[in-house]
C-alpha positions as CSV (number, residue, x, y, z in Angstrom):
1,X,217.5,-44.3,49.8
2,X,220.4,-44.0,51.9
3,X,220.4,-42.8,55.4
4,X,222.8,-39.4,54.5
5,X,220.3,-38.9,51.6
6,X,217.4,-39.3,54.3
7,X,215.5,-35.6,54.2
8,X,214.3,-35.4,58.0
9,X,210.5,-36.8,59.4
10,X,208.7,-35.2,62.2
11,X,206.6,-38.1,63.3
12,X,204.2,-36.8,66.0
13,X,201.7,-38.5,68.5
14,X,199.4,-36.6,70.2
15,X,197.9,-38.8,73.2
16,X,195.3,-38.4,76.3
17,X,194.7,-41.7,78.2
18,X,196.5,-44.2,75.6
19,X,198.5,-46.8,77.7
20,X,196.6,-49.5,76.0
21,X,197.6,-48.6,72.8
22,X,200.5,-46.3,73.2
23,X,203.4,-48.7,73.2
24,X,202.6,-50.6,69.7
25,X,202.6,-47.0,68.4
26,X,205.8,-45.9,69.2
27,X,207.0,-49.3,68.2
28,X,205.6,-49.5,64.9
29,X,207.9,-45.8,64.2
30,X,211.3,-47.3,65.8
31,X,210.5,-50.8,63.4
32,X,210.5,-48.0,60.3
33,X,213.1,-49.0,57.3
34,X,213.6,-45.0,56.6
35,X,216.0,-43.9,59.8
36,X,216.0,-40.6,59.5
37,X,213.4,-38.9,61.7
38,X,212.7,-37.0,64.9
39,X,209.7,-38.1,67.2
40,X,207.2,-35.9,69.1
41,X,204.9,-37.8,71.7
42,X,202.0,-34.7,73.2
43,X,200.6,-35.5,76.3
44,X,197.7,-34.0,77.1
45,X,197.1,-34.8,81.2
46,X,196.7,-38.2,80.5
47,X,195.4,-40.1,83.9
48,X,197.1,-43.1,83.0
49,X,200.7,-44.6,82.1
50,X,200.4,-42.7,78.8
51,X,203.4,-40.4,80.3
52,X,205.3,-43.1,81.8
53,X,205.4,-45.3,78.4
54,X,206.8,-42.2,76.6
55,X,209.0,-41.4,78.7
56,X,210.3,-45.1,78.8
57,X,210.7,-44.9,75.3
58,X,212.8,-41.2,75.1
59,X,215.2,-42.5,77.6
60,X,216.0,-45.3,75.6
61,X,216.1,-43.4,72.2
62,X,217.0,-40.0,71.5
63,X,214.9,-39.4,68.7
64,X,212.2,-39.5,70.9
65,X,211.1,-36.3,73.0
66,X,208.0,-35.4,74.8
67,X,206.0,-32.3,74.8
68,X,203.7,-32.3,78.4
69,X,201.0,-30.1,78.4
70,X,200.6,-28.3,81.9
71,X,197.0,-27.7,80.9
72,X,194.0,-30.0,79.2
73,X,193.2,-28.8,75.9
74,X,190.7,-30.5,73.1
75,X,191.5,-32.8,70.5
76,X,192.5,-30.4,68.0
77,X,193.6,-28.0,69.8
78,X,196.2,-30.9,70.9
79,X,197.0,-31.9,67.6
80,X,198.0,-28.0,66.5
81,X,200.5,-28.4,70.0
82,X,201.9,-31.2,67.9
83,X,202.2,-30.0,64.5
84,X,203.7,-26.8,66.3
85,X,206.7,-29.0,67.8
86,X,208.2,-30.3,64.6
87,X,211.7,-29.1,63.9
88,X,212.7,-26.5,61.6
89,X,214.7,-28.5,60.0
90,X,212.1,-31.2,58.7
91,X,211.1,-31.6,55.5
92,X,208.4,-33.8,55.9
93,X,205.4,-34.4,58.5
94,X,203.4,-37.8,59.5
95,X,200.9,-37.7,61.8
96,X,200.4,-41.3,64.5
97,X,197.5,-41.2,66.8
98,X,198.3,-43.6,69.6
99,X,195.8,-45.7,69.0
100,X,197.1,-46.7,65.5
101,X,200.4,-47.8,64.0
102,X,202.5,-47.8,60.6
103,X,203.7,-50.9,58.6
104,X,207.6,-50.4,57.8
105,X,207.9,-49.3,54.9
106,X,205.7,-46.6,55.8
107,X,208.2,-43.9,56.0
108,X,210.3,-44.8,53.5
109,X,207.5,-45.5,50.5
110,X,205.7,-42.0,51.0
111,X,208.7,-39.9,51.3
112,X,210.2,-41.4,48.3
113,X,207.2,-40.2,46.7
114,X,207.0,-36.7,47.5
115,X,210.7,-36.2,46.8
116,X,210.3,-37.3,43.6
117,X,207.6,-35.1,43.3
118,X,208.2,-31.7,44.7
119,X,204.7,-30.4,43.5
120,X,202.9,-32.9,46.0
121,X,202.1,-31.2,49.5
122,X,200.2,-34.3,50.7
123,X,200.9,-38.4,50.3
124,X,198.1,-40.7,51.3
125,X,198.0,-44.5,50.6
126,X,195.7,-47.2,51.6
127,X,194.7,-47.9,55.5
128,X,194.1,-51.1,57.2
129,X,191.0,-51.0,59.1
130,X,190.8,-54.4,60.7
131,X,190.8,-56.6,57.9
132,X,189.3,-54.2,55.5
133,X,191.7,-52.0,53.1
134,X,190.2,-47.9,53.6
135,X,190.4,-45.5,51.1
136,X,190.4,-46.5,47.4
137,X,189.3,-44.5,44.2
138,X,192.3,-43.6,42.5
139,X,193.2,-45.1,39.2
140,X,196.4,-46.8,39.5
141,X,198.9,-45.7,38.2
142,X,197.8,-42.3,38.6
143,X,200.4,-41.4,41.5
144,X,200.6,-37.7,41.0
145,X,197.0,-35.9,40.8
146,X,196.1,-32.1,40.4
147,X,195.2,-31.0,44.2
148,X,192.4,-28.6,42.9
149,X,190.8,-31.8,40.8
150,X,191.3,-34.6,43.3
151,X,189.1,-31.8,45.9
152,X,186.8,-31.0,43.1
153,X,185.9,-34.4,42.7
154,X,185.7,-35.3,46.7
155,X,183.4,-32.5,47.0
156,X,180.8,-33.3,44.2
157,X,180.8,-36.9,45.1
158,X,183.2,-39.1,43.9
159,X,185.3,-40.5,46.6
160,X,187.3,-40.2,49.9
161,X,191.1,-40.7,49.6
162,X,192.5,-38.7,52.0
163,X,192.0,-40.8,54.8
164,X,193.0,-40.1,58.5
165,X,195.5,-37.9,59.9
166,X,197.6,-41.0,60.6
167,X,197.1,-42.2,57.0
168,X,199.0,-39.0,55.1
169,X,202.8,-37.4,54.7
170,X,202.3,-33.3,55.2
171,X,205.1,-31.2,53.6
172,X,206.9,-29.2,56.9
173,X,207.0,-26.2,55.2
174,X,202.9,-26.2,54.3
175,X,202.4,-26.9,58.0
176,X,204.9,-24.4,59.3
177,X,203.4,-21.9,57.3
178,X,200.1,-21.6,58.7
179,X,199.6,-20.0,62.0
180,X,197.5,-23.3,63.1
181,X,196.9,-26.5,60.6
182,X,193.7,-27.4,62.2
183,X,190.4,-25.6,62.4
184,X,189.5,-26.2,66.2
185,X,186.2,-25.7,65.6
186,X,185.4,-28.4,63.1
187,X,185.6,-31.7,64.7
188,X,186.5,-33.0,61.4
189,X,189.5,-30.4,60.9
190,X,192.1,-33.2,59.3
191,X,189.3,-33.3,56.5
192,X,189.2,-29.7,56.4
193,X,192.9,-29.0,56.0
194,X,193.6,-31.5,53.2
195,X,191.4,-29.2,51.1
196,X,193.4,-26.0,52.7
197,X,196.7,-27.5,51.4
198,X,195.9,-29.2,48.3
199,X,194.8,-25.2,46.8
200,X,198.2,-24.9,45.8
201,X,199.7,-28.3,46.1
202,X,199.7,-31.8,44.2
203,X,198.1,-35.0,45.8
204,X,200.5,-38.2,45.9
205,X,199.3,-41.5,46.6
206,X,200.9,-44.9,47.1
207,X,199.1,-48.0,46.2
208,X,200.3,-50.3,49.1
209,X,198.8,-50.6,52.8
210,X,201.1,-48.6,54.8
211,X,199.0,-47.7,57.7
212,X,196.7,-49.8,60.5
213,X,194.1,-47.6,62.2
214,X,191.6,-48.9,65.3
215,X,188.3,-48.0,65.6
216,X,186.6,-48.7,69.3
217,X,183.7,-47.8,71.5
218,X,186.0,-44.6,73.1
219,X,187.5,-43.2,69.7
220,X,186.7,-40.4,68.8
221,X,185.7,-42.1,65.4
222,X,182.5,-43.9,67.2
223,X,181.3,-40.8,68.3
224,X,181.7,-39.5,65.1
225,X,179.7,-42.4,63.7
226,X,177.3,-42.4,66.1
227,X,175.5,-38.7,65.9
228,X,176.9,-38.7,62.2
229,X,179.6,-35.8,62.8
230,X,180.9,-36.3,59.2
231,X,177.7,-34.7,57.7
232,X,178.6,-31.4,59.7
233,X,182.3,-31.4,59.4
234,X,182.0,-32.1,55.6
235,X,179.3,-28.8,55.6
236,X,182.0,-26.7,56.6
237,X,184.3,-28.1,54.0
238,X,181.9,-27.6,51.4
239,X,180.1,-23.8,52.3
240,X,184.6,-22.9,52.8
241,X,185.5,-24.7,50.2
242,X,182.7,-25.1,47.3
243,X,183.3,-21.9,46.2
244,X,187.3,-22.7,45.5
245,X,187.0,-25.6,44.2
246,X,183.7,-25.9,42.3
247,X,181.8,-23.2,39.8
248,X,178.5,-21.3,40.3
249,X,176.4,-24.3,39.2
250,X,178.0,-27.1,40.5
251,X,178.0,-25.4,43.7
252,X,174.3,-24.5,44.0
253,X,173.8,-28.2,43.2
254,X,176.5,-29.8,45.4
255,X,174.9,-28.0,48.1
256,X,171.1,-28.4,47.4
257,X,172.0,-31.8,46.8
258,X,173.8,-32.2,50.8
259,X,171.0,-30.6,52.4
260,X,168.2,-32.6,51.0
261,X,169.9,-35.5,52.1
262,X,171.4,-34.5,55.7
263,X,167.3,-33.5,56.4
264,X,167.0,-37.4,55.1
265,X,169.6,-38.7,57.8
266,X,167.6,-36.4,60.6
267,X,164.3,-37.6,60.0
268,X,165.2,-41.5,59.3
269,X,167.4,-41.1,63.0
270,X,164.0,-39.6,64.5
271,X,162.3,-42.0,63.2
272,X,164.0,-45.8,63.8
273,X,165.9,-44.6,66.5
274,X,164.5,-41.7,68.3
275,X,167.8,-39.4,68.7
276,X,166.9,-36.3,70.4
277,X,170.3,-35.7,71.3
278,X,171.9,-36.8,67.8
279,X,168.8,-34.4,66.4
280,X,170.4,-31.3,69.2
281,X,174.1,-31.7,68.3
282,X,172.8,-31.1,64.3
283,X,170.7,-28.5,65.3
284,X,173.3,-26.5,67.0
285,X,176.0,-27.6,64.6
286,X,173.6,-26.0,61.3
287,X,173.4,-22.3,63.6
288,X,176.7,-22.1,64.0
289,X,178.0,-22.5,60.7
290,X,175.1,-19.8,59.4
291,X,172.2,-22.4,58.8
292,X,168.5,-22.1,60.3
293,X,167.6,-25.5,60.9
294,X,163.7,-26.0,59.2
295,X,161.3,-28.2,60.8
296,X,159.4,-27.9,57.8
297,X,162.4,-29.5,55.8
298,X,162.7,-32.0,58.8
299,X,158.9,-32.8,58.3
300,X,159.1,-33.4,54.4
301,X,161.7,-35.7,54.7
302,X,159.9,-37.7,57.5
303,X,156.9,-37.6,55.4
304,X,158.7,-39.2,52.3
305,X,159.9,-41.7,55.0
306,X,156.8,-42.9,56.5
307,X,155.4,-42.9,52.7
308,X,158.0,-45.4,52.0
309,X,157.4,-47.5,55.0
310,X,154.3,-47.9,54.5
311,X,154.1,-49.2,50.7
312,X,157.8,-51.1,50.8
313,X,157.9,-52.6,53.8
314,X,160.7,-55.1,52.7
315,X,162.9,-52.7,52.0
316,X,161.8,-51.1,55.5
317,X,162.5,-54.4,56.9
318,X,166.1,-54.3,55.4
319,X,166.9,-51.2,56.0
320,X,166.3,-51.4,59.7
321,X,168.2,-54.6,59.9
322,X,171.4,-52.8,58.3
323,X,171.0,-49.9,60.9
324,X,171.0,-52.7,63.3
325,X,174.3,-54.3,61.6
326,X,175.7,-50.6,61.9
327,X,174.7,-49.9,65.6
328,X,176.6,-52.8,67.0
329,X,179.9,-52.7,64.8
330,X,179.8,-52.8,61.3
331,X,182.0,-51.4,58.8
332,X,181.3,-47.8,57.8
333,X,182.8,-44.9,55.7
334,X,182.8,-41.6,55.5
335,X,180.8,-40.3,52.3
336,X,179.8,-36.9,50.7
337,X,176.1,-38.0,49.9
338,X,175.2,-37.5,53.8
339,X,174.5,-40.7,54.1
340,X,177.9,-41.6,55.5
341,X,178.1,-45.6,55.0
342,X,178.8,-47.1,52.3
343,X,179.1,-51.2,52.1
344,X,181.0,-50.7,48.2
345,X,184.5,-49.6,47.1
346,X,183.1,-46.7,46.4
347,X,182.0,-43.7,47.7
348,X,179.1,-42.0,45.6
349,X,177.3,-43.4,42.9
């Protein structure tokens, strides 16, 4: 693709406190094949050099510009700043946290794809998590798949392609037409508004590694992991959502199905690791989305627990040592089940 046939990129990073990470960001966009593209670093009061490495970069490259927030905002909140900064004239959007970073090609592969496909409001593609490939499930060559189905079948259980907000192309013109892209109130809101967009739109994917993304003890992704966010944010999804994309029945199910096993997560965390505070945030999370947390639920589930310590204690044994594994740094992955890791390609069984 030629630079003058180039449609134009809004790359944006929003960033609070990344110096350590910052500059291999903003690298990893000016080391892209594709040439045409604008780029958007939001500061959000960083107390480091965050600023300073930005600004190091836009004075050396005029592609670069940086939004500085006067005031502290949240994550998301942050992220909506960004999306909102993208230039009427871009086509397409691509999201770089500062703490991750694109291969080449990255640009230049997903772009391809969605021009080639006008139908397709999102491109994902696979993610390098250390030296673990994120986020397969799709049949190759299947580039092209129905919105509606691909969130059918992520809802009832089948996989988790979309990936992370660094790991997807937006159409401009889906972003520009919502008054805000992400739901501030979900701390999972880039889940959320894949399933917004793909009501109407086609999913693309491209079946290379295009994008790196770091996981470390101050991400928002370990606290995430640690009190088990994803089984609230994906709620949300699915009470918004269900009804959309799934009928009456599978619904009903889907939903029976979620709850049995977040009361499973609850009373194993009680239980091996005595969370009060994981067992709070949940609480508070199910009243504010409309639930009434049950102890008696809570209790049940323990009940089955200690049942199954107590007549298979090997598989007690094992599954306390793979908590253990988990705690202090293995791999996980974000699933539907409410279980949330998964050591397979694959998502739900």
């Amino acid at each position: 693709m030629s630079v003058d046939s180039q449609p134009l990129v809004s790359v944006v990073t929003p960033v609070y406190n990344g110096e350590k990470y910052l500059a291999e960001c903003i690298e990893s966009v000016l080391a892209q094949t594709y040439q045409n593209w604008e780029y958007v670093i939001v500061n959000n009061c960083s107390t480091d050099r965050s600023l300073e490495i930005a600004q190091r970069y836009a004075g050396e490259d005029a592609r670069i510009r940086i939004q500085n927030n006067q005031q502290f905002v949240g994550r998301e909140a942050n992220e909506n700043i960004a999306f909102r900064q993208i230039s009427p004239e871009s086509k397409y959007c691509k999201m770089v946290h500062a703490d991750d970073w694109l291969f080449p090609e990255c640009l230049m592969k997903m772009v391809e794809l969605a021009k080639a496909n006008p139908s397709v409001g999102i491109v994902g593609a696979y993610g390098l998590h250390g030296v673990r490939v994120s986020w397969d499930g799709l049949c190759y060559p299947s580039t092209v798949v129905s919105g509606r189905e691909i969130c059918r079948r992520t809802l009832w259980g089948g996989f988790y392609v979309f990936g992370s907000p660094t790991s997807i192309l937006i159409r401009s013109d889906l972003i520009r037409s919502r008054k805000a892209l992400y739901n501030e109130s979900n701390i999972h809101a880039d889940n959320e508004a894949c399933f917004d967009l793909l009501q109407n739109t086609d999913f693309g994917f491209v079946y290379q590694v295009l994008t790196f993304w770091r996981r470390h003890t101050e991400s928002a992704t370990s606290f995430s992991e640690r009190y088990n966010t994803y089984l609230l944010g994906n709620l949300i999804i699915l009470i918004k959502y269900g009804p959309i994309y799934l009928n009456r029945e599978e619904y009903e199910s889907c939903l029976s199905r979620y709850m049995k096993s977040y009361y499973t997560f609850l009373a194993q965390s009680i239980i091996y690791q005595g969370e009060r505070r994981l067992l709070d945030y949940h609480r508070n999370g199910l009243r504010d989305v409309g639930y009434s947390f049950s102890w008696i639920k809570l209790l049940g589930a323990a009940t089955v627990e200690v049942i199954d310590i107590l007549f298979n204690p090997k598989r007690t044994l094992e599954g306390i040592v793979r908590r253990a594994i988990r705690v202090s740094g293995g791999k996980r992955r974000r699933a539907w089940d409410g279980s949330q890791v998964k050591t397979t390609t694959s998502w739900l069984k």
